[in-house]
MIDREN-124577 format. One record per residue: residue in three letters; x, y, z of N, C-alpha, C in turn. Coordinates in nm, 3 decimals. Example, Ala and Ser with C-alpha at 12.3 -4.5 7.8 and 13.67 -1.06 7.14 Angstrom:
2
<migu "ALA" <1.319 -0.569 0.780> <1.230 -0.450 0.780> <1.320 -0.330 0.780>>
<migu "SER" <1.285 -0.225 0.708> <1.367 -0.106 0.714> <1.290 0.003 0.787>>
END
This chain:
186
<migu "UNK" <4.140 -2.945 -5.144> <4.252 -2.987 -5.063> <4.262 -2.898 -4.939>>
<migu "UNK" <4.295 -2.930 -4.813> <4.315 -2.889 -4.663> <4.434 -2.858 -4.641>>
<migu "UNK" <4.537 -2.772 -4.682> <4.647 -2.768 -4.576> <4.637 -2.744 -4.455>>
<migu "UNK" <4.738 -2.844 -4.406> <4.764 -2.799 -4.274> <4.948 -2.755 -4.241>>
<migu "UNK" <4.901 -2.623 -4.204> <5.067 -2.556 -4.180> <5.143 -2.634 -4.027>>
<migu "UNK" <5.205 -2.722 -4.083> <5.258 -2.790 -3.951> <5.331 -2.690 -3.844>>
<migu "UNK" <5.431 -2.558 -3.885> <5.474 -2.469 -3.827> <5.358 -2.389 -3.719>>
<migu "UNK" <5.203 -2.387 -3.796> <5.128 -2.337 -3.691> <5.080 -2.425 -3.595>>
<migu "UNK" <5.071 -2.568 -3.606> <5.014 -2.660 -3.512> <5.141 -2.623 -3.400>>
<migu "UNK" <5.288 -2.665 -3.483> <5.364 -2.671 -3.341> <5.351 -2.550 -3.209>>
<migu "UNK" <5.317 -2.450 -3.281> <5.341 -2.311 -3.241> <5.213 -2.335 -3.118>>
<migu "UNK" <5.082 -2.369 -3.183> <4.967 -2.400 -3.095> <4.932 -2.484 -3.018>>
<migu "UNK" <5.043 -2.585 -3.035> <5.050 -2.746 -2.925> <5.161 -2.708 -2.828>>
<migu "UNK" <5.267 -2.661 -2.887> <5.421 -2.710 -2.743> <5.460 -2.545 -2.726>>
<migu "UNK" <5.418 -2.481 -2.848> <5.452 -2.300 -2.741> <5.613 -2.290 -2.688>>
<migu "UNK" <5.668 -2.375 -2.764> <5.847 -2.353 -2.725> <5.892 -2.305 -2.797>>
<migu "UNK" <5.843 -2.217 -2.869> <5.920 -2.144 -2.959> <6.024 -2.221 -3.108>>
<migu "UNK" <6.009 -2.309 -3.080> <6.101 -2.411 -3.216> <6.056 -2.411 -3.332>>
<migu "UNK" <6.100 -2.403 -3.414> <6.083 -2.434 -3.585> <6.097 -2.589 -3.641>>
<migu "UNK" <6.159 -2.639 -3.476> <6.181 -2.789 -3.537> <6.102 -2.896 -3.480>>
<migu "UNK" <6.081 -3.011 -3.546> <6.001 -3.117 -3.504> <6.081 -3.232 -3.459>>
<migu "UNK" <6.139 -3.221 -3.320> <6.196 -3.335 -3.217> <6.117 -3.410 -3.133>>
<migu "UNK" <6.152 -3.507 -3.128> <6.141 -3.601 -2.997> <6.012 -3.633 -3.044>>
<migu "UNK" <5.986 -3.817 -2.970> <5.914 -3.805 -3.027> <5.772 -3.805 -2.890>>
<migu "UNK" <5.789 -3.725 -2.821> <5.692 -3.676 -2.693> <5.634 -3.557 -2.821>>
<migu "UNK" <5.683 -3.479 -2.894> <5.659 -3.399 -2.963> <5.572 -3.428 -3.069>>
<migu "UNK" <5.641 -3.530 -3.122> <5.567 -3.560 -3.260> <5.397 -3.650 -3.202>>
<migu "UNK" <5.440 -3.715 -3.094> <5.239 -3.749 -3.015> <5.197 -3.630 -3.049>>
<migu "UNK" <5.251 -3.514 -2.988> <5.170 -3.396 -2.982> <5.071 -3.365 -3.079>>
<migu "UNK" <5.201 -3.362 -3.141> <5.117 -3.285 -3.322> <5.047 -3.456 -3.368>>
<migu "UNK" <5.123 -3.521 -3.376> <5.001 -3.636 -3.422> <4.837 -3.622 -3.365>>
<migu "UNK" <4.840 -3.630 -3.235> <4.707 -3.620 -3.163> <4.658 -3.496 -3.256>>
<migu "UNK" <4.742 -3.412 -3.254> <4.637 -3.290 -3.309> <4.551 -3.265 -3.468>>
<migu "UNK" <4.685 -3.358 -3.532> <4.616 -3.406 -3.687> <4.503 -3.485 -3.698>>
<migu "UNK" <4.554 -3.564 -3.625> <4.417 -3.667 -3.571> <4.319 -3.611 -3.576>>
<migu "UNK" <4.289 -3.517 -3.495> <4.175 -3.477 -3.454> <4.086 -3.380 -3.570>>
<migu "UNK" <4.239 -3.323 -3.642> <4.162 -3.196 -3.739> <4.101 -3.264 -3.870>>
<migu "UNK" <4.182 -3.420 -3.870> <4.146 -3.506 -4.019> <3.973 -3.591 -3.996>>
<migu "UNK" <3.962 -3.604 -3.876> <3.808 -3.638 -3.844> <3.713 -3.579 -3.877>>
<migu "UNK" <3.770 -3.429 -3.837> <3.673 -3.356 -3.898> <3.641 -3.334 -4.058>>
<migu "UNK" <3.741 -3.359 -4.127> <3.745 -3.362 -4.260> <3.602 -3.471 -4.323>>
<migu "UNK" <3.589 -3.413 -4.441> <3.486 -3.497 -4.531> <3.546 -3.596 -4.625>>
<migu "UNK" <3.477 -3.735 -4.630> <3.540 -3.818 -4.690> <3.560 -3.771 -4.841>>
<migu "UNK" <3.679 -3.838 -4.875> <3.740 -3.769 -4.983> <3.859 -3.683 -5.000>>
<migu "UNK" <3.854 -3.587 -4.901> <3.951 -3.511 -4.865> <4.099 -3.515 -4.874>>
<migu "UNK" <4.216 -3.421 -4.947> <4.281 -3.469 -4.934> <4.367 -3.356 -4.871>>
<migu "UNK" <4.431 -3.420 -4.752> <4.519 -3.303 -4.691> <4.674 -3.325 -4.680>>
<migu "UNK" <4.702 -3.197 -4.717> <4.857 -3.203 -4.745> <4.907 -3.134 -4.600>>
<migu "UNK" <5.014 -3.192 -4.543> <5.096 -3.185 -4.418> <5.204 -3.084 -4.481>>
<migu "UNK" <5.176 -2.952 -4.423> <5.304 -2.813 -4.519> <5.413 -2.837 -4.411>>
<migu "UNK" <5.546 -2.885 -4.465> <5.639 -2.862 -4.384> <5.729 -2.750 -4.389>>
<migu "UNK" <5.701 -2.643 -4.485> <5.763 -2.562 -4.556> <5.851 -2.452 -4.474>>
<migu "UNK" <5.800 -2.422 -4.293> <5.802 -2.353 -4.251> <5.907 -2.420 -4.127>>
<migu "UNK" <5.877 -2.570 -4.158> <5.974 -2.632 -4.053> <6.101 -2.611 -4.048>>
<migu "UNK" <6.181 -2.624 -3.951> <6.316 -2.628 -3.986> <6.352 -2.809 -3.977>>
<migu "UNK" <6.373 -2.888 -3.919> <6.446 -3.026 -3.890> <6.302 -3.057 -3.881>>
<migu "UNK" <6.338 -3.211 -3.893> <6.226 -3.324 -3.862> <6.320 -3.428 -3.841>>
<migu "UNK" <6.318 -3.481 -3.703> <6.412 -3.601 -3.666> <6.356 -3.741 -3.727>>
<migu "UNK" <6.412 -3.823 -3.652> <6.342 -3.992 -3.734> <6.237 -4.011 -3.632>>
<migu "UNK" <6.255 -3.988 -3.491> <6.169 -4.013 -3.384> <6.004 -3.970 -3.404>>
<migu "UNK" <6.048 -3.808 -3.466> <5.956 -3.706 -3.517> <5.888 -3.779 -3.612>>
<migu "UNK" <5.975 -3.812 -3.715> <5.862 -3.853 -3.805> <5.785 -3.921 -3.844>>
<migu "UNK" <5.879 -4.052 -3.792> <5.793 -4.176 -3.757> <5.646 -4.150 -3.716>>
<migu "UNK" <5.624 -4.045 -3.552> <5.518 -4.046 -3.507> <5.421 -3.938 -3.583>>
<migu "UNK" <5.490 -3.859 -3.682> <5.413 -3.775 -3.742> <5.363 -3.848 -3.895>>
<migu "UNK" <5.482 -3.886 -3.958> <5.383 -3.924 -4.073> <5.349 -4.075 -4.099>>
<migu "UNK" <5.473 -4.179 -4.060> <5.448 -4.271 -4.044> <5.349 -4.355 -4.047>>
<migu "UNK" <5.281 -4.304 -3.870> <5.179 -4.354 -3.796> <5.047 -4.286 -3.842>>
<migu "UNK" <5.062 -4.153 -3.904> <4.936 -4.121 -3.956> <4.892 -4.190 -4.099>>
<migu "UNK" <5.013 -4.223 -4.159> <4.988 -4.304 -4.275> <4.910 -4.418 -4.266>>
<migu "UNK" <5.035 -4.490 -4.174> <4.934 -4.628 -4.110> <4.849 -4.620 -4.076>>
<migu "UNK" <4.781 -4.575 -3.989> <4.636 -4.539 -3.944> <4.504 -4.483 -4.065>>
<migu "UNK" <4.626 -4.405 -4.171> <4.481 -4.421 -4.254> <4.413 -4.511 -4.381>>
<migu "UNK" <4.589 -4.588 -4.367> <4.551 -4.741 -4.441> <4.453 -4.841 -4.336>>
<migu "UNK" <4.423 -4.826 -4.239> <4.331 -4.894 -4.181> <4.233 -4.873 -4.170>>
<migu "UNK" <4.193 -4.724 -4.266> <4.077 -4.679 -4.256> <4.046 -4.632 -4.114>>
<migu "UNK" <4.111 -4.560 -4.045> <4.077 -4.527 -3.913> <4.017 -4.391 -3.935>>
<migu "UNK" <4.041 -4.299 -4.053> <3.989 -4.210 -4.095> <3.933 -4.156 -4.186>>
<migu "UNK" <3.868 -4.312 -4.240> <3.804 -4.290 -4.357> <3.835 -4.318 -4.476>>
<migu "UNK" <3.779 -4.247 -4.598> <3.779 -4.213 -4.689> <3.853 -4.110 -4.735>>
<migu "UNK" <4.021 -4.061 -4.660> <4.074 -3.974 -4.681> <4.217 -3.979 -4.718>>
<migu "UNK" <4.280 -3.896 -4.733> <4.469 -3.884 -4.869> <4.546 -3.816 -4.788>>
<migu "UNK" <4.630 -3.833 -4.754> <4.748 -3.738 -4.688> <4.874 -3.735 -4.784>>
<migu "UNK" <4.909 -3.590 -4.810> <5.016 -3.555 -4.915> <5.110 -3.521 -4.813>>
<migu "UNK" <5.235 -3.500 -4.834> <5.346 -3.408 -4.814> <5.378 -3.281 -4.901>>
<migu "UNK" <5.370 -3.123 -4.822> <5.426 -3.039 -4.872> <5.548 -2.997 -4.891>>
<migu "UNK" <5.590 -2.885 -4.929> <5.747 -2.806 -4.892> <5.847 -2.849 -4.816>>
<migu "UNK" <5.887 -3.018 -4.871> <5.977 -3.077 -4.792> <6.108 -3.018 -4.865>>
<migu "UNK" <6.191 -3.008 -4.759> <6.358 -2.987 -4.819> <6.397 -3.112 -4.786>>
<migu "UNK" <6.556 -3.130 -4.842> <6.576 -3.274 -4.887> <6.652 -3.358 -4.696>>
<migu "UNK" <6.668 -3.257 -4.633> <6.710 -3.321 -4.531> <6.565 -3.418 -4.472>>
<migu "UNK" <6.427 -3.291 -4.459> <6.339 -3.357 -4.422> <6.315 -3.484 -4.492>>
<migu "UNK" <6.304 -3.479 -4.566> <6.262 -3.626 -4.687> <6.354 -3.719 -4.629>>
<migu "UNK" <6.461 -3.704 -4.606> <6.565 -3.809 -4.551> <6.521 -3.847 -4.448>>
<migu "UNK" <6.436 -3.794 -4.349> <6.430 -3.849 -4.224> <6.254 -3.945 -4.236>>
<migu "UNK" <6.214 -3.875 -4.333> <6.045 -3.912 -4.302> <6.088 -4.008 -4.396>>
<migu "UNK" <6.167 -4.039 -4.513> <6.159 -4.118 -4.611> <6.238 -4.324 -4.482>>
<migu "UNK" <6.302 -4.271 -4.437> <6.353 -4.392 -4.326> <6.228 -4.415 -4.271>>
<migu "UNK" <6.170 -4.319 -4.232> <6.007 -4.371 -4.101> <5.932 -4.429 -4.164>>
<migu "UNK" <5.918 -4.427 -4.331> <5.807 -4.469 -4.396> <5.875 -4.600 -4.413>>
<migu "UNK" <6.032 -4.598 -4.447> <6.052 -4.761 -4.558> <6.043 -4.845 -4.420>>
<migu "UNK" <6.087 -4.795 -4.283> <6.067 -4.920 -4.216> <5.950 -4.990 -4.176>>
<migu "UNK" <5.890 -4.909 -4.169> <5.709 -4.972 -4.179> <5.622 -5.004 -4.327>>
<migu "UNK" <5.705 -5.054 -4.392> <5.663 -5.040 -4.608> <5.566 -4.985 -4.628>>
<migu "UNK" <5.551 -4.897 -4.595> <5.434 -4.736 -4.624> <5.546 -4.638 -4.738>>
<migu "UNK" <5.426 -4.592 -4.803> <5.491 -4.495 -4.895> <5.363 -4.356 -4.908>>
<migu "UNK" <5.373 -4.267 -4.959> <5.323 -4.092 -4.939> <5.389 -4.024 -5.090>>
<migu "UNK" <5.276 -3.969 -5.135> <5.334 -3.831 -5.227> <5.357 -3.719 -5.165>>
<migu "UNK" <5.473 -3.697 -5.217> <5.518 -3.560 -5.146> <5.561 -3.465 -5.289>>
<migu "UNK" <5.553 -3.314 -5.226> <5.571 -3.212 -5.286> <5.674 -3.131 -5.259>>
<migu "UNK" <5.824 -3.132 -5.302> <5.894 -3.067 -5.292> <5.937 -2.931 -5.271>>
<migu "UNK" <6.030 -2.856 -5.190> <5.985 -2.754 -5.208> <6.077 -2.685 -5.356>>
<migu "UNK" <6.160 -2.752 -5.386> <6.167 -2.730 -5.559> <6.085 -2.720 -5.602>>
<migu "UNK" <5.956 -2.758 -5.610> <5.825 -2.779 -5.718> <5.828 -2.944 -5.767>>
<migu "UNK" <5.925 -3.044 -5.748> <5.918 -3.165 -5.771> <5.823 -3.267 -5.695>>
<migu "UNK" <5.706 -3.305 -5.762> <5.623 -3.424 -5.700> <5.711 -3.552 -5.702>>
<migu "UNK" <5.718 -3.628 -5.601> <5.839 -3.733 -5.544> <5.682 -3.860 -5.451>>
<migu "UNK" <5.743 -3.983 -5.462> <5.693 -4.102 -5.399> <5.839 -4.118 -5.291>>
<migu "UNK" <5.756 -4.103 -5.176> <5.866 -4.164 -5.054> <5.815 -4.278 -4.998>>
<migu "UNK" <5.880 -4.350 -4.929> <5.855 -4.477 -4.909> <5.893 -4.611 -4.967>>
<migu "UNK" <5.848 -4.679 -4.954> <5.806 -4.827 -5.007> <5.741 -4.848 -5.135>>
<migu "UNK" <5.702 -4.904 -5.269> <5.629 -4.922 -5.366> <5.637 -4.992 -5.412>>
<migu "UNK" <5.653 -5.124 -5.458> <5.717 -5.229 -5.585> <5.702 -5.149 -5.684>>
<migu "UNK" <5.787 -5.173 -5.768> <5.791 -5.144 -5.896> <5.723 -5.159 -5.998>>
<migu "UNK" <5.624 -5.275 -5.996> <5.531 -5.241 -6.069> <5.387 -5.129 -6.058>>
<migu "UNK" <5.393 -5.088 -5.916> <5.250 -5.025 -5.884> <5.365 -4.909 -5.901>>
<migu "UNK" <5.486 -4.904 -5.956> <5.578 -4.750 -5.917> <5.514 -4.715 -6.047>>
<migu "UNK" <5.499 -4.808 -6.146> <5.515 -4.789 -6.297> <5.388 -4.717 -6.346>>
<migu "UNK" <5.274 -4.793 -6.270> <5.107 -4.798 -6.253> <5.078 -4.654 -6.239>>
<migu "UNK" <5.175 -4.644 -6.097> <5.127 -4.456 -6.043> <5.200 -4.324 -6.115>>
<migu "UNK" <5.313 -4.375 -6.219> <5.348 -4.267 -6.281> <5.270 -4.257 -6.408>>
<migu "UNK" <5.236 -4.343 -6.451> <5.113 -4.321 -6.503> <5.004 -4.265 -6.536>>
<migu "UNK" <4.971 -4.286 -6.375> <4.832 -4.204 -6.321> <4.848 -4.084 -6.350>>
<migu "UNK" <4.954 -4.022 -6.273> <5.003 -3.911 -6.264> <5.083 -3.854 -6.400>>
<migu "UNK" <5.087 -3.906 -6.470> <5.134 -3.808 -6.621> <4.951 -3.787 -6.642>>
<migu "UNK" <4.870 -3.897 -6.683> <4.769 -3.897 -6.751> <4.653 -3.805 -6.680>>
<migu "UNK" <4.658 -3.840 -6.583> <4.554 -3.759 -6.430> <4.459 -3.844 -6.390>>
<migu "UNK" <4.398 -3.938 -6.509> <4.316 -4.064 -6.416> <4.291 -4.192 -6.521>>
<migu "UNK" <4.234 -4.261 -6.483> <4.262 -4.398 -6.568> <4.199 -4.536 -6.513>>
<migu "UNK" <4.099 -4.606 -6.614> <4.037 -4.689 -6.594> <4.119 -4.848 -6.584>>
<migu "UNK" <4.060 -4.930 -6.506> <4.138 -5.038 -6.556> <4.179 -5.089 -6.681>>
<migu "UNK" <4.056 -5.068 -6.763> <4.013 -5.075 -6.925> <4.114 -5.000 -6.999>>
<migu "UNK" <4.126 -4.891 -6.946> <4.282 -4.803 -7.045> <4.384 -4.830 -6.983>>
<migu "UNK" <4.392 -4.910 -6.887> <4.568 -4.936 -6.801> <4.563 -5.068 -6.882>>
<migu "UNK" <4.481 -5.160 -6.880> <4.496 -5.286 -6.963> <4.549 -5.273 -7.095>>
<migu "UNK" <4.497 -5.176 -7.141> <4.518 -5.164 -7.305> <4.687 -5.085 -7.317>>
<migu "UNK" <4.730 -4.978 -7.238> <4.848 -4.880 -7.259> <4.923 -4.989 -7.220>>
<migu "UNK" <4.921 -5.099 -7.077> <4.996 -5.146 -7.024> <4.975 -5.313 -7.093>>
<migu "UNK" <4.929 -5.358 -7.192> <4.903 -5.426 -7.201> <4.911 -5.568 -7.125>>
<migu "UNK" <4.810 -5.583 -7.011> <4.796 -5.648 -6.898> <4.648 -5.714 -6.939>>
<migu "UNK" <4.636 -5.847 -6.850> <4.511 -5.886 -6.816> <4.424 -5.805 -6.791>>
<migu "UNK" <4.295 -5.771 -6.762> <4.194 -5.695 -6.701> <4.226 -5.711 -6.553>>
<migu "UNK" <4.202 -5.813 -6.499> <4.178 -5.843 -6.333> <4.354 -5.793 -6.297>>
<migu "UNK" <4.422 -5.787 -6.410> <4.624 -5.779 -6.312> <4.615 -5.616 -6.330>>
<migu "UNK" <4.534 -5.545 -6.453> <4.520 -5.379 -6.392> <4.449 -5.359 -6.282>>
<migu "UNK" <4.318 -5.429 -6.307> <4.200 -5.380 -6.163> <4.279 -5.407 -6.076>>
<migu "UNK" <4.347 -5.500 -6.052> <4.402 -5.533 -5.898> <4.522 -5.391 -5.870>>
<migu "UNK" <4.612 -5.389 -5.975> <4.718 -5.258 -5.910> <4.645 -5.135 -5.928>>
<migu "UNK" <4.533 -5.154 -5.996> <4.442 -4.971 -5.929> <4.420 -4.982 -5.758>>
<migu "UNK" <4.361 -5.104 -5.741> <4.289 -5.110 -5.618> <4.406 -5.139 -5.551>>
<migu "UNK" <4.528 -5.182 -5.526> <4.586 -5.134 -5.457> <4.659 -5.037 -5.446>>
<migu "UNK" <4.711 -4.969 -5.522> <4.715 -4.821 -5.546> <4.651 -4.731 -5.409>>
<migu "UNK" <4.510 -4.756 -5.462> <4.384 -4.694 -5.425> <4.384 -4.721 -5.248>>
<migu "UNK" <4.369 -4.839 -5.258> <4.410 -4.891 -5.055> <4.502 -4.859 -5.020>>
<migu "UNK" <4.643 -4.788 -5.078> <4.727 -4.768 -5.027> <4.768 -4.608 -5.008>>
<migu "UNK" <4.596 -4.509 -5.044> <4.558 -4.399 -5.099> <4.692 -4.292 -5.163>>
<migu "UNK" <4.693 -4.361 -5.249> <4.821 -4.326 -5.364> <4.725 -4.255 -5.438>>
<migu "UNK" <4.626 -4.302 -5.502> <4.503 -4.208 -5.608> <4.391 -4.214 -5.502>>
<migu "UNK" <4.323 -4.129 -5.572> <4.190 -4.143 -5.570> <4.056 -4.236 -5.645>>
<migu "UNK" <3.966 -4.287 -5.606> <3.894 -4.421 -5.678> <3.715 -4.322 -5.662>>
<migu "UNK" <3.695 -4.301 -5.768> <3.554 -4.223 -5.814> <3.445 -4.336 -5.916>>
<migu "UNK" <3.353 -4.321 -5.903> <3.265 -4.389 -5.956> <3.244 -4.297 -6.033>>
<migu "UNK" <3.246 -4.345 -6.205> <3.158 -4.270 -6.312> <3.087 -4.340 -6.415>>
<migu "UNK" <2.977 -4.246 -6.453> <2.922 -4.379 -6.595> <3.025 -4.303 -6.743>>
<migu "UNK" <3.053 -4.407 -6.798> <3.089 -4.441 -6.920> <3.042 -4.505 -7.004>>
<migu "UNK" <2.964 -4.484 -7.135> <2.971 -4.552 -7.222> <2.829 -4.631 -7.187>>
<migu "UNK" <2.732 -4.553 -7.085> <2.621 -4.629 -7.064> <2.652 -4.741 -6.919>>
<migu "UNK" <2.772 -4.783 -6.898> <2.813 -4.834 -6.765> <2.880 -4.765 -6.655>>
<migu "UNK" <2.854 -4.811 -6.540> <2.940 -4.767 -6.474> <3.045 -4.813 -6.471>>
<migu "UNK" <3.182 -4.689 -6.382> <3.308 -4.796 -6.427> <3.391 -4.705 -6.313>>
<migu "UNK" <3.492 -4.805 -6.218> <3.577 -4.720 -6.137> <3.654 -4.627 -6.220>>
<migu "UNK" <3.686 -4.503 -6.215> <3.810 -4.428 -6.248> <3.948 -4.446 -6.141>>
<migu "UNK" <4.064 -4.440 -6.156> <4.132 -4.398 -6.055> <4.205 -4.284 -6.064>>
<migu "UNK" <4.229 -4.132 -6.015> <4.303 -4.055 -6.049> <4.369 -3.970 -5.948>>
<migu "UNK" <4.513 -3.889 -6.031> <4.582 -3.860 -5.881> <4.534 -3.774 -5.781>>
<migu "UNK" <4.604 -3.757 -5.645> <4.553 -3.701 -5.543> <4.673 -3.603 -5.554>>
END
């Protein structure tokens, strides 16, 4: 995993001395600059955005900070890669959690309690799918069919979107003499 200390990007993009993430001329800033550092990343990768050091994150802010980086990497604009949320306090979550539901994007985030939290958007059944994941740590369609007792093709389908919506991670392994997707958390 990659952190990136958002407190040091701001410090190295706008040099105004702030702890906080306004406007959203600001949040281009640091977007452009994530941009650029997640390219470099290797597919797979999963990088967590540390807000721990921030003070505020407006709606303007966040929209263009996590929002749009979300969106962009559901389009695969960067690959094969996961973006987490760190050391959010609950004001931040309030503001990034509005930027995400209005665009129905959703993000794991990491509290700075120590509480792992889904912000965003999810139906409820892929809510059910990913807590799942995440008690167990990874999980075939074949064992989501059987725990969840579902069709085969109605698990494969909420892994894989899960997975497109890089909620888990999707690994190829052999099992049992076959190969077989895994999906597990990020």
């Amino acid at each position: 995993m990659q952190t990136y200390n958002l407190y040091k990007l701001l410090k190295e993009e706008l040099k105004n001395g702030s702890s906080d993430l306004v406007t959203r001329q600001s949040g281009q800033v640091i977007r452009e600059r994530i941009k650029r550092d997640i390219e470099k990343e290797k597919d797979g990768e999963v990088i967590a955005l540390d807000f721990s050091k921030i003070g505020i994150i407006d709606y303007s802010c966040a929209d263009e900070i996590v929002a749009k980086l979300i969106s962009r990497l559901l389009s695969n604009e960067y690959g094969d890669k996961y973006i987490i949320l760190a050391g959010l306090n609950d004001n931040q979550k309030e503001n990034i959690e509005v930027a995400l539901e209005r665009k129905d994007l959703a993000v794991i985030a990491d509290m700075k309690n120590g509480k792992k939290i889904l912000l965003g958007n999810l139906n409820n059944y892929l809510k059910e799918t990913l807590e799942l994941i995440v008690k167990k740590g990874k999980i075939t369609a074949k064992e989501l069919s059987e725990i969840m007792k579902l069709e085969a093709n109605t698990s494969g389908t909420r892994l894989l979107n899960l997975h497109k919506k890089r909620l888990v991670k999707r690994i190829d392994e052999i099992k049992g003499g076959g190969r077989v997707w895994v999906y597990e958390r990020i």
